[in-house]
C-alpha positions in Angstrom: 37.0 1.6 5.2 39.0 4.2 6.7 42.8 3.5 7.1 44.2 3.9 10.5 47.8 5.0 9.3 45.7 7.5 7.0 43.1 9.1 8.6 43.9 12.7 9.8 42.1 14.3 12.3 43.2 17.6 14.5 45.3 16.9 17.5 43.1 16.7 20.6 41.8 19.8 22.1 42.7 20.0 26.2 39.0 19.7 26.9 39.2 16.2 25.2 42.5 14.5 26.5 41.1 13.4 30.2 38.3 12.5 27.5 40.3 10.5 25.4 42.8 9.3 28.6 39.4 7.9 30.5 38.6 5.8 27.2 42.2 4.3 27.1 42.0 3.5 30.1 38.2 1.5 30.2 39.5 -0.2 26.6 42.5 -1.5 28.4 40.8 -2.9 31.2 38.3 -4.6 29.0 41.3 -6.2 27.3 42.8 -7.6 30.3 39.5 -8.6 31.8 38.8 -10.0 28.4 41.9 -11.9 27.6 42.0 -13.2 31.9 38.9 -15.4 31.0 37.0 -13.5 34.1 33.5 -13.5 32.4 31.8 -11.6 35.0 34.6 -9.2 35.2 34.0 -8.4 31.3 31.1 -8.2 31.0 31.1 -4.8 33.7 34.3 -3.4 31.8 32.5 -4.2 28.6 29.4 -2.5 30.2 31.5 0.4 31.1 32.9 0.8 27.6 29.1 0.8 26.3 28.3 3.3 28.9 30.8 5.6 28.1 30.5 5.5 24.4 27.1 6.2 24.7 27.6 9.5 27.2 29.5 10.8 24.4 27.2 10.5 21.8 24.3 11.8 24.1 26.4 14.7 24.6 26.7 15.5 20.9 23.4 14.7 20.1 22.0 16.8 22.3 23.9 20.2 21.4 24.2 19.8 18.2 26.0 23.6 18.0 28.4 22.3 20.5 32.1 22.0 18.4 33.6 20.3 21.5 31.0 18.1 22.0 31.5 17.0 18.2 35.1 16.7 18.5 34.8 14.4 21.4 32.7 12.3 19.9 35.1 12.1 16.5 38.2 11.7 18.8 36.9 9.2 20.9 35.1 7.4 17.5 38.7 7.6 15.9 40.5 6.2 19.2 38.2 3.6 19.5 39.2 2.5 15.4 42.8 2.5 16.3 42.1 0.2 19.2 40.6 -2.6 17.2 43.2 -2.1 14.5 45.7 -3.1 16.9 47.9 -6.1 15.4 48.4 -7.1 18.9 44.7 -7.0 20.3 43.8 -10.6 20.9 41.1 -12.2 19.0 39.0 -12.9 22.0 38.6 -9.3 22.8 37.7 -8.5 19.1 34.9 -11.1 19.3 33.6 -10.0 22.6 33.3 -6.5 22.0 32.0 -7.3 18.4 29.1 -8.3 20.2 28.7 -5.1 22.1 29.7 -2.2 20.1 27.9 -1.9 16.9 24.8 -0.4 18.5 26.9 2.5 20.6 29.3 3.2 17.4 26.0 3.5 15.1 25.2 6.3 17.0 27.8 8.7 16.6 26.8 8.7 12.5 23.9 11.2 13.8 27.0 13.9 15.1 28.7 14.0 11.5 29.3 12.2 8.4 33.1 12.0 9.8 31.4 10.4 12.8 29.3 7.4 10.3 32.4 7.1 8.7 34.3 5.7 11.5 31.3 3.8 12.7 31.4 2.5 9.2 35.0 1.3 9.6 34.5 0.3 12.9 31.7 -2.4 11.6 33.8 -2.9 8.7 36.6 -4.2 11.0 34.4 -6.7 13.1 33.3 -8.2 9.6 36.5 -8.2 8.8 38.1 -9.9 11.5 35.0 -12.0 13.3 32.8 -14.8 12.2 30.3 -14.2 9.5 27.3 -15.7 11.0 27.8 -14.4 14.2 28.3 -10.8 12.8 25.2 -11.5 11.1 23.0 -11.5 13.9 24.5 -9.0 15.7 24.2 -6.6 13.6 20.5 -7.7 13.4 20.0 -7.2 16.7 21.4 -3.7 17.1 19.1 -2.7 13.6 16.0 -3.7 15.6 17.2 -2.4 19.0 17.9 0.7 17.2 14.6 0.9 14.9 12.8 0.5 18.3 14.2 3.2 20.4 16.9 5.9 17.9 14.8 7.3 15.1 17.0 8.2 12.7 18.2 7.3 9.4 21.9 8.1 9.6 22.0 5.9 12.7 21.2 2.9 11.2 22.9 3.2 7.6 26.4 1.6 9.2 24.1 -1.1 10.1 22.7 -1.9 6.7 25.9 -1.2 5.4 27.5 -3.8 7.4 24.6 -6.1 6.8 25.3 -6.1 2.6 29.3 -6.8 3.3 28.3 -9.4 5.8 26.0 -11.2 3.7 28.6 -11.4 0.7 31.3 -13.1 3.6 28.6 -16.3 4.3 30.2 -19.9 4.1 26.9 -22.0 4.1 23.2 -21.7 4.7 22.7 -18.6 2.7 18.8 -19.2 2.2 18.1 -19.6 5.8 20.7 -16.5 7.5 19.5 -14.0 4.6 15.8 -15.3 5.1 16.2 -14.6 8.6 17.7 -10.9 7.9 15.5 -9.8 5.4 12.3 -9.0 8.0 14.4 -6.7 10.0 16.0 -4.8 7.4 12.3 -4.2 6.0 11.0 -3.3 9.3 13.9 -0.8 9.8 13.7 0.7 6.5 10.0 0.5 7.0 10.4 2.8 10.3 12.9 4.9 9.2 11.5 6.2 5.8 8.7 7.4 7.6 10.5 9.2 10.2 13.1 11.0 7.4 11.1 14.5 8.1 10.8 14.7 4.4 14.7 15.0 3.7 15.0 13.5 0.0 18.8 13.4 0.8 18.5 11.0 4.3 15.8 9.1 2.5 18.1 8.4 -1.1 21.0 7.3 1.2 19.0 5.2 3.0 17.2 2.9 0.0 20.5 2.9 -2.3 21.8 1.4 1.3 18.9 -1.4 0.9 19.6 -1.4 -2.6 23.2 -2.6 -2.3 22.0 -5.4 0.6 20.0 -6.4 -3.0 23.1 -6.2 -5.1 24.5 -8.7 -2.0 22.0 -11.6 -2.2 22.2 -11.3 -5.9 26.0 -11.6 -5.8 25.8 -14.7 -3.7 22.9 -16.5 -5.8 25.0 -16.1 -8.9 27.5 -17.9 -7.2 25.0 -20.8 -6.1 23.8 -23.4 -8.2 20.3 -25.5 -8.0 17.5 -25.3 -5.8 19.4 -23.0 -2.7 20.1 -20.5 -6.0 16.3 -20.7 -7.1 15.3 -20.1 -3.2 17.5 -17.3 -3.0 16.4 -15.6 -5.9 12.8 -15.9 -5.2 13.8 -13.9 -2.0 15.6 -11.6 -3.5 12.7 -11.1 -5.6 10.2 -10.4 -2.6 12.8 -8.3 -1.0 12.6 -6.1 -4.0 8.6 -6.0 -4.0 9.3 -4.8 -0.5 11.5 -2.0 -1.2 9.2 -0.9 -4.2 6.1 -0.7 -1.3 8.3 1.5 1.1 9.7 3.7 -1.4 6.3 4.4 -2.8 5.4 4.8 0.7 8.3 7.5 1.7 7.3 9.2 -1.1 4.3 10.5 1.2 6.4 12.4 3.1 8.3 14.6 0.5 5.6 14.6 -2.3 4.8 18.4 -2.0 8.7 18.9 -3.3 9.5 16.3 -4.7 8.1 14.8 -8.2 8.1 11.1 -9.3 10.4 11.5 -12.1 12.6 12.7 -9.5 12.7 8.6 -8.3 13.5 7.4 -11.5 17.1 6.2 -11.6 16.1 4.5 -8.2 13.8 3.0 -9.7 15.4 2.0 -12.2 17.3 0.0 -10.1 15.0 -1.5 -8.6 13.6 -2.8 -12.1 16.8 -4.0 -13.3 16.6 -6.7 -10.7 13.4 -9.1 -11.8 14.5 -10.1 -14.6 17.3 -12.4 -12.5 14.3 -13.2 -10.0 12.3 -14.9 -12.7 9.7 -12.7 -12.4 7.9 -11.0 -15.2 5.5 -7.6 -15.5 2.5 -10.0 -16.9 3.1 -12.3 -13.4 3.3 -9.5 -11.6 0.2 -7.6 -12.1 -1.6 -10.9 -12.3 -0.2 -12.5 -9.0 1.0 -15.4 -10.3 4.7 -14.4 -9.6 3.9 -13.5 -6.5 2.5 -16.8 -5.3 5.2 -18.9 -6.9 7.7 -17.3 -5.1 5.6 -16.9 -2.0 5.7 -21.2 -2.1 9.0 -21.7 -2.7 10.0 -19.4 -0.1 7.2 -20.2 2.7 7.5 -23.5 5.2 4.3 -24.5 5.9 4.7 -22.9 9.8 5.4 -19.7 8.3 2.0 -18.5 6.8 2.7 -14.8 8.7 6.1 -14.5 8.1 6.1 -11.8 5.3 3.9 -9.7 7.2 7.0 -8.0 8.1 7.2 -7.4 4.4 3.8 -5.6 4.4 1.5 -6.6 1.4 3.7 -8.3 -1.1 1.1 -8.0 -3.9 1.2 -4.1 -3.5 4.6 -4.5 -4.2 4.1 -6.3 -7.3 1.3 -3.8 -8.8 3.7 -1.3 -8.2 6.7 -2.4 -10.4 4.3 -2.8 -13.1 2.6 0.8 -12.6 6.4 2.5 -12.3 6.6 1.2 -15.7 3.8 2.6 -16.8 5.2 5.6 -15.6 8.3 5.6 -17.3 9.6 4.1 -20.7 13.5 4.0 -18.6 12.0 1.8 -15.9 9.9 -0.6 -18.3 13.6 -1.1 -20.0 15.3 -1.5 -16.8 12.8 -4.7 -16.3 13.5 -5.8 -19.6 9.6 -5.7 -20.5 7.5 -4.3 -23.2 4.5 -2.8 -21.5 2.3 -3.0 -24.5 2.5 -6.5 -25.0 1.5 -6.9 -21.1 -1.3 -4.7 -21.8 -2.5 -6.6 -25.3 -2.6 -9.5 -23.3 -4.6 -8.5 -20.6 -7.2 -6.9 -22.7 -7.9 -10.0 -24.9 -7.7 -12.3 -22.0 -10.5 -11.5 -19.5 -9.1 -14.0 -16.6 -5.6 -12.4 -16.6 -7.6 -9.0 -16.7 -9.7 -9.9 -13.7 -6.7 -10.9 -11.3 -4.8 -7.4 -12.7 -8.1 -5.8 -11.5 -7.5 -7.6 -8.3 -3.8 -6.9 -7.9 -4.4 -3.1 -8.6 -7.2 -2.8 -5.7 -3.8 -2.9 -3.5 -2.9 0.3 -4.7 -6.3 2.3 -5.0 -6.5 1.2 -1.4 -3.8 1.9 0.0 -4.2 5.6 2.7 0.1 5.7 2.2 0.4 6.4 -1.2 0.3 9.9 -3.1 -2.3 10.4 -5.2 0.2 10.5 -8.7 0.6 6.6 -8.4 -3.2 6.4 -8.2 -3.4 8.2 -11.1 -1.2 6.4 -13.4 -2.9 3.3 -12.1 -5.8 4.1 -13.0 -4.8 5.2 -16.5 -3.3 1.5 -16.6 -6.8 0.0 -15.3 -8.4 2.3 -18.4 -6.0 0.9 -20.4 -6.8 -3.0 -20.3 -10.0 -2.5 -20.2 -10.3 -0.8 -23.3 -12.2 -2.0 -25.9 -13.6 -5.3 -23.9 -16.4 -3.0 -21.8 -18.6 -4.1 -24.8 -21.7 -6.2 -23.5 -22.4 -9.3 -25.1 -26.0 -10.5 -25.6 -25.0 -14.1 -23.7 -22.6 -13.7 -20.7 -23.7 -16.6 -19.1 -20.6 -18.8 -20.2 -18.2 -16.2 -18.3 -17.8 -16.9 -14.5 -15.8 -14.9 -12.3 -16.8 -16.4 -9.2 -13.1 -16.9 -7.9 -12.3 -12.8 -8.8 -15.7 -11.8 -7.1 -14.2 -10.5 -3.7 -11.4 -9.1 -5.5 -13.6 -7.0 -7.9 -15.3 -5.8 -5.3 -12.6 -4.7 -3.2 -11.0 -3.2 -6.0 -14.3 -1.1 -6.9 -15.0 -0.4 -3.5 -11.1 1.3 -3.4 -12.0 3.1 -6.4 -15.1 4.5 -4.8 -12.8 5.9 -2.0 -10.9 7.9 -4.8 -14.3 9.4 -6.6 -15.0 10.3 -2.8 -11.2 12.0 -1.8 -9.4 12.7 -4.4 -8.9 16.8 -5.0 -8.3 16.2 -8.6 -11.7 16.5 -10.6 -9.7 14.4 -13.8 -8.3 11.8 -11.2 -12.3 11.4 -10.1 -13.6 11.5 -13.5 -10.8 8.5 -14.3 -11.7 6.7 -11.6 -15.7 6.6 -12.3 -15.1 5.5 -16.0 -12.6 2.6 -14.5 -15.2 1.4 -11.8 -17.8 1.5 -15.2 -15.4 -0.4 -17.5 -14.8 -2.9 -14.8 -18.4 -3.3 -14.0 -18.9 -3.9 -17.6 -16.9 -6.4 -17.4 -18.5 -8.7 -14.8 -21.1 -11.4 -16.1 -24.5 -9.5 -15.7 -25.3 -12.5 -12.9 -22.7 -11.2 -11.1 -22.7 -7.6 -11.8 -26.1 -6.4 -10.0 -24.8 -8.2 -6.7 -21.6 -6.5 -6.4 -23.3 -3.4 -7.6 -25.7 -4.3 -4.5 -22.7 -4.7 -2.1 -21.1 -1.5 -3.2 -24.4 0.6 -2.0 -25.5 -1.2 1.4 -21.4 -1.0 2.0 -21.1 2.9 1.3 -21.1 5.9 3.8 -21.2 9.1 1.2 -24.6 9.6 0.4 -23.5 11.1 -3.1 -21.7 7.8 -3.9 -24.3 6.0 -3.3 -26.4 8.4 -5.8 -23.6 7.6 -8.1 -23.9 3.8 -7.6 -27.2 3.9 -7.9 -27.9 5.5 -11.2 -25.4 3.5 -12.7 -28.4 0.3 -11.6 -30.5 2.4 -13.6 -28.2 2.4 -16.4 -28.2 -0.9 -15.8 -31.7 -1.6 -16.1 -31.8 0.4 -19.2 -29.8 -1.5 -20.9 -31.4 -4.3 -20.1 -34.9 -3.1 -21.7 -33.0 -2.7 -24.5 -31.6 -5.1 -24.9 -35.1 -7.6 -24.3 -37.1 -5.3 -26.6 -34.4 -6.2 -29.6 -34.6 -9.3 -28.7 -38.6 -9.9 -28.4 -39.0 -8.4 -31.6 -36.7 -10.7 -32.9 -38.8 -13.4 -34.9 -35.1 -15.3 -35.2 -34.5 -15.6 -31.8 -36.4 -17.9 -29.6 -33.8 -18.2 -26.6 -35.3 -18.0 -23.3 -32.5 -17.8 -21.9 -31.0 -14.4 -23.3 -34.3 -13.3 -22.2 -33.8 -14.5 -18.8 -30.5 -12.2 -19.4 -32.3 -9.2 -19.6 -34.1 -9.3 -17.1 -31.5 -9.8 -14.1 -31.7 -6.6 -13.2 -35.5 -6.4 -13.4 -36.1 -8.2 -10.3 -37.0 -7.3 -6.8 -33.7 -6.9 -5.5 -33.5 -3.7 -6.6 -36.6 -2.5 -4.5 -34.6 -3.5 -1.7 -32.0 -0.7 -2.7 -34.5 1.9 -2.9 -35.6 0.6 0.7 -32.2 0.7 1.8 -31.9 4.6 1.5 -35.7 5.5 1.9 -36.2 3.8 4.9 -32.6 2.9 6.4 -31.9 -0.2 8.2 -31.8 1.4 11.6 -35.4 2.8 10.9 -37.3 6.0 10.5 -37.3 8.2 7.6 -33.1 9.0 6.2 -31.3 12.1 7.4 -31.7 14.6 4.7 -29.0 16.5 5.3 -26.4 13.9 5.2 -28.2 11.6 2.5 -29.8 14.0 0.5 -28.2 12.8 -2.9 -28.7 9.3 -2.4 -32.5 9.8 -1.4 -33.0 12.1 -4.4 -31.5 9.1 -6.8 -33.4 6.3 -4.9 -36.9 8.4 -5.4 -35.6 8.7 -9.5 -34.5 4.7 -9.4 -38.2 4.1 -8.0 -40.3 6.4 -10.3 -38.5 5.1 -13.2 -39.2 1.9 -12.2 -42.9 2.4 -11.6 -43.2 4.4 -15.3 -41.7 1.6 -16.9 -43.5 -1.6 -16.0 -46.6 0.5 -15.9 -46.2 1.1 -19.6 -45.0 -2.1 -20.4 -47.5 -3.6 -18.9 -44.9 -6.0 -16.9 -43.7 -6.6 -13.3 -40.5 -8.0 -12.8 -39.6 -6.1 -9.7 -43.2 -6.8 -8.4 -43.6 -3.0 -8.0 -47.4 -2.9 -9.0 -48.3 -5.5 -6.7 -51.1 -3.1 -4.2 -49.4 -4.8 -1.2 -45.8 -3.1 -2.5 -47.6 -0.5 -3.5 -49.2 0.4 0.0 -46.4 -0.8 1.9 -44.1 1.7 -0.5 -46.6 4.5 0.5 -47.0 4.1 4.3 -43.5 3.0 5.0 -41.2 5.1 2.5 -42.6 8.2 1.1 -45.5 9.7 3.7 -42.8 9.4 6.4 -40.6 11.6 3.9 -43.1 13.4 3.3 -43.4 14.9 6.9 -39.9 14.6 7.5 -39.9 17.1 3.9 -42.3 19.1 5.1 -41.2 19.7 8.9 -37.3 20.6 7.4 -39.3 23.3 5.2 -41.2 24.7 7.8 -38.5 25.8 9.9 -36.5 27.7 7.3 -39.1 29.3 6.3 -38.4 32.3 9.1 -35.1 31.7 8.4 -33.2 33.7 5.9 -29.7 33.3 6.2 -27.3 31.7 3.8 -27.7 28.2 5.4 -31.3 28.2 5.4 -31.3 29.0 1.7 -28.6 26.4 0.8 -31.2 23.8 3.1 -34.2 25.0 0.6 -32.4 24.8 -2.5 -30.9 21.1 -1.9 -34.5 19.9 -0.6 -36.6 21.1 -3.8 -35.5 18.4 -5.8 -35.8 15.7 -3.3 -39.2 17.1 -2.5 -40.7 17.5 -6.6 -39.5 14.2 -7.1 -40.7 12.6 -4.0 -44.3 14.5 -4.4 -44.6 12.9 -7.9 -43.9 9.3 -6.6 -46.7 10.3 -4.4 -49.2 10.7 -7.5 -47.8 7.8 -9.5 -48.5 5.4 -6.2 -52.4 6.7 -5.2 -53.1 6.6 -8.9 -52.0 3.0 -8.8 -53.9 2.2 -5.9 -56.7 4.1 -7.2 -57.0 1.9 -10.0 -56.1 -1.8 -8.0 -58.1 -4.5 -6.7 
């Protein structure tokens, strides 16, 4: 804090003495109007202060290559400090305008760093001098005012710095004021990391800021004992998660400059926290940390209270993933990274919930595509070695990670789709195999089923479907070792192989060949996924025709007319019209038109055959 006695400052220009002479003046009648007990008199002299103070910093906010305006605003600022330093200024009038004058004073920190210096001190003195829990909620209220209508990130760091020194100067009821506190410092942070314009300087500043209100709460749960200690530090904990979500989220906005490494130390910081909040990198990526402090911190009223604090659980995948990143960070955390990892690969539960935690990052439209990455090199990473099928899943169930495996594939579809980065793409199709691998075979063909009917890029969809083809591949295989296996006498690993063999996955080949909302597909926005549905059918159709089987019922003649009328002669037309009219057409998009439509159209032309043979040959 800056020291009255101390602080030198140029004498006052002559443009600023009626300046300074008109502040005098309003402070003095606030004092007397203060100290009379004439509430409604105050509360216009306090209103008059606020005004003025506010003119002031308009003025030098405005013109920001004004000098005069900027030494008003410090001269006034540095006035305004001496004031409240006053040994003889009654408590009373300290207390009122403590109430008042945190907001206005913030404000001047945007004119220079003199300026949030003195605001600083001028905070600094109220905390000083007035009552904890009442300073507490003042300055809460000017962080939100402020967040609302004043976007800018020097504006609101005398705030947060007030908000650390005033949490360390609580009595009692630490839990419940800090609980209280912590959704409007995240919603401030939250609003002014994203408004920072890309300066890496405003944006440091403003998390080591939040970073000391951490160094606060831990400060006061050390000094705590039992369960308000535990309560605190399972706060502190989600408070932490929180920062790690908005600093991977700020990093949007000054990526194209500025690398990860570059966040490090930060970071680091960051890390060196869980270990006090119990929390662990194995309980982090698998959620478990997450909801044990979520119930110790929650009422049961308060289900939507941390939706100020975002998604908790991206948080948590994204402590674990910044150690991944870097060796420094893991050690900050106190972890070993490859034990987490050992773990999860040789426990398939714990490696189902990290699949589910994860989907929070590949999800996420805020984060830059280098956490994705490493991520997804983490994903790779636990599922390595455990993609191999076994010949009985049927005692693994995974009916409680189900939505979560799908979200999380769905999310890595997104990237496949997006990403620039042909590695990042490559990555992310051998993760959404390996985790596909993964799921029970009972399981697997219906999320593989949701992924397609829920997918807008016809190429993904292509994608999706050739990996049911692989699917169904595998299968064969897998029942011809085991039919001509005179051991084996299981039905039911037979009944294994042929999951995928079923009719269901006729319905995806009707899902893209004739499209829920009828008629014949849209070539030119689906013409990958068509082309892979026609492959998925004819390979169908050649395979249980040789085998002489039919799982899928495909050689049933009412399939087999209804698959002629109703899927490939409306193609057909629809093939034959599109190459009709380019054929008078030779420009560069006509040609591209022809090119794309001669595989759909040999491949559709030989389903043709295969089917009228068939139906040649039925009764």
């Amino acid at each position: 804090m800056l020291a009255a006695e101390s602080t030198e400052l140029p004498g006052p220009s002559s443009s600023s003495k009626p300046l300074l002479l008109r502040l005098q003046e309003t402070l003095t009648s606030c004092s007397r109007s203060i100290e009379s007990g004439d509430d409604d008199q105050s509360k216009v002299t306090v209103s008059n202060l606020v005004n003025f103070l506010d003119s002031v910093s308009d003025a030098a906010v405005s013109k920001p290559e004004n000098e005069d305006a900027k030494n008003n605003a410090l001269e006034v600022l540095s006035e305004t400090y001496r004031f409240l330093c006053s040994p003889s200024l009654d408590q009373s009038v300290i207390d009122a305008l403590s109430f008042e004058l945190p907001k206005p004073v913030s404000k001047f920190s945007v004119v220079s760093s003199e300026c949030s210096e003195f605001a600083r001190s001028i905070i600094n003195q109220f905390i000083e001098t007035c009552s904890p829990r009442d300073m507490l909620s003042i300055l809460c209220e000017a962080l939100a005012s402020l967040n609302e209508t004043f976007k800018s990130t020097a504006c609101v760091s005398p705030l947060l710095s007030g908000l650390s020194k005033v949490i360390l100067s609580i009595k009692r009821r630490h839990f419940e004021q800090v609980k209280v506190t912590i959704p409007v410092i995240i919603m401030a942070l939250k609003t002014m990391s994203l408004e920072s314009d890309g300066d890496i300087t405003e944006l440091e500043n403003l998390f080591e800021t939040a970073i000391g209100i951490a160094d606060s709460i831990h400060s006061v749960s050390v000094k705590l004992e039992g369960i308000a200690s535990e309560k605190l530090r399972s706060l502190l904990g989600l408070y932490i998660l929180g920062l790690y979500i908005l600093q991977a989220k700020a990093l949007v906005s000054v990526s194209t400059t500025y690398k990860l490494s570059s966040w490090l130390p930060m970071t680091s910081k960051l890390a060196s926290f869980l270990p006090y909040c119990g929390l662990s990198y194995l309980g982090l990526i698998t959620g478990s940390d997450v909801d044990q402090m979520t119930k110790i911190v929650l009422e049961e009223d308060e289900d939507d209270y941390f939706s100020y604090l975002s998604n908790v659980n991206l948080g948590a995948s994204l402590s674990v993933i910044w150690g991944q990143i870097s060796d420094e960070v893991s050690q900050a955390a106190k972890e070993d990274l490859n034990v987490v990892k050992d773990e999860l690969q040789n426990n398939q539960t714990k490696r189902w919930q990290a699949i589910g935690m994860l989907k929070h990052i590949f999800s996420s439209c805020d984060l830059p595509w280098e956490l994705k990455r490493h991520s997804i090199d983490f994903l790779l990473c636990i599922t390595n070695g455990n993609n191999s099928r076994k010949l009985d899943d049927g005692d693994s169930d995974c009916s409680c990670y189900v939505t979560s495996l799908f979200s999380a594939l769905q999310a890595l579809t997104v990237v496949i789709v997006y990403a620039s980065d042909s590695v990042l793409r490559r990555n992310a199709f051998d993760a959404i195999k390996r985790v596909l691998a993964d799921i029970p075979t009972s399981q697997r063909f219906d999320i593989l089923k949701a992924l397609i009917t829920n997918c807008d890029s016809s190429s993904m969809i292509a994608i999706l479907l050739d990996l049911v083809r692989e699917e169904m591949r595998f299968e064969r295989s897998r029942r011809t070792s085991i039919e001509t296996d005179e051991v084996s006498k299981d039905n039911n690993k037979v009944s294994q192989t042929t999951l995928f063999w079923s009719a269901s996955v006729l319905e995806l080949v009707e899902f893209v060949l004739r499209p829920p909302k009828g008629g014949p597909p849209v070539l030119q926005d689906s013409g990958d996924g068509v082309l892979s549905a026609l492959n998925l059918y004819r390979f169908v159709l050649i395979t249980e025709s040789a085998e002489k089987t039919n799982y899928t019922g495909v050689l049933f003649k009412d399939k087999l007319q209804k698959v002629y009328n109703e899927w490939l002669l409306p193609l057909r037309t629809l093939v034959t019209a599109i190459a009709t009219g380019n054929e008078s057409d030779h420009d560069g998009l006509a040609i591209d038109t022809v090119c794309a439509l001669n595989p759909v159209e040999l491949v559709l032309y030989r389903c043709i055959e295969l089917v009228e043979e068939k139906l040649k040959h039925s009764t």
